[in-house]
C-alpha positions in Angstrom: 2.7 17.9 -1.2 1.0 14.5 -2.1 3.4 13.1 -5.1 0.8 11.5 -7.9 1.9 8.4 -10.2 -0.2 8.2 -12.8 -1.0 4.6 -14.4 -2.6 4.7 -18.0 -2.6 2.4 -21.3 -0.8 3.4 -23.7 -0.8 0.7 -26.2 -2.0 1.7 -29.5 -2.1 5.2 -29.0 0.2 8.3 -30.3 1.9 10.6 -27.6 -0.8 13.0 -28.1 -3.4 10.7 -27.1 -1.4 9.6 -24.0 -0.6 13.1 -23.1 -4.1 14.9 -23.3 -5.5 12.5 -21.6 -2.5 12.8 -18.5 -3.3 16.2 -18.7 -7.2 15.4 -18.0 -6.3 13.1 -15.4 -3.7 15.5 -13.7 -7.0 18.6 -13.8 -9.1 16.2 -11.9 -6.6 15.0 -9.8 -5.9 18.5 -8.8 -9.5 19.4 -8.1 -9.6 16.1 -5.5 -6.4 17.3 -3.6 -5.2 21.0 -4.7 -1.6 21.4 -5.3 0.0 18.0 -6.1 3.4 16.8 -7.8 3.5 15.0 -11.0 5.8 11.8 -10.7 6.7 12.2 -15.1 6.4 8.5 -16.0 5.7 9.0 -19.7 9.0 8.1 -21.5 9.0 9.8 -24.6 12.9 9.8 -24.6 13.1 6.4 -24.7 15.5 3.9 -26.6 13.9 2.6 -29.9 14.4 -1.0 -29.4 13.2 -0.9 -25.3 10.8 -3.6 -24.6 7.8 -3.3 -22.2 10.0 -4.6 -19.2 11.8 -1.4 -19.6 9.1 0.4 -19.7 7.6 -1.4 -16.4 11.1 -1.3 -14.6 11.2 2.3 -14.8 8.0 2.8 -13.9 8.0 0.4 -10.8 11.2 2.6 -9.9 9.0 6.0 -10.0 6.4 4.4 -8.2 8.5 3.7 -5.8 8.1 7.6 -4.8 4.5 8.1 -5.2 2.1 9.1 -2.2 -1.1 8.2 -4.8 -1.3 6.0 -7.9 -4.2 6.8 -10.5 -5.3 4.7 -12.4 -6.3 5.9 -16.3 -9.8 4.7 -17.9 -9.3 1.2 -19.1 -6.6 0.4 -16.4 -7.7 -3.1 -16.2 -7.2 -4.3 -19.8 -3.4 -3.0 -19.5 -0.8 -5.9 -18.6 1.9 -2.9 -17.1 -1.5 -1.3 -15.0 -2.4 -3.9 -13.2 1.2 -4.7 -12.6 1.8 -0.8 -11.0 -1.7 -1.6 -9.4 -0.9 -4.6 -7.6 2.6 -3.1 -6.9 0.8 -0.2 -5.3 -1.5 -2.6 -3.5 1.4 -4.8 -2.0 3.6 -1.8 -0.8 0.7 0.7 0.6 0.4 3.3 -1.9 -3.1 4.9 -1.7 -5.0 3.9 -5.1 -7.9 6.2 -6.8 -9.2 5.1 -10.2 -10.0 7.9 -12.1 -13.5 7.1 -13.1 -14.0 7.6 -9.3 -13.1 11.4 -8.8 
């Protein structure tokens, strides 16, 4: 089963925004290759004070696992996206940008 991260700004948005639009990414995603597994990289749990670092450590340690990295609408103007893109880029994980499927 292919193992999806999925890469998206977040900045200035509520966690409703970010998750309807994961769960838009994830029904396209799943029309390009059928049954997939979500990597869950959206840390609503997380510590009040945590600082974007955090935030890109754990994600760079989910990545990690990924078959596929996709890349939200508006991945380029996101410091933390193009840092998960270039990671993906460096260590061989296939990239699809979602305006592409």
């Amino acid at each position: 089963m292919t193992k999806i991260f999925i890469s998206q700004p977040i900045k200035n948005k509520t966690n409703q925004e970010i998750e309807q639009e994961r769960k838009e990414i994830i029904e396209k995603v799943e029309k390009y290759f059928g049954k997939i597994e979500v990597i869950d990289s959206f840390f609503k749990d997380a510590p009040y004070d945590a600082k974007p670092l955090w935030f890109l450590g754990k994600s760079l340690e989910l990545l990690s696992n990924a078959n596929v990295i996709v890349l939200g609408k508006g991945w380029e103007c996101s410091r933390g996206c193009r840092i998960e893109h270039e990671c993906a880029v460096q260590y061989g994980i296939s990239v699809i940008y979602i305006e592409n499927l």
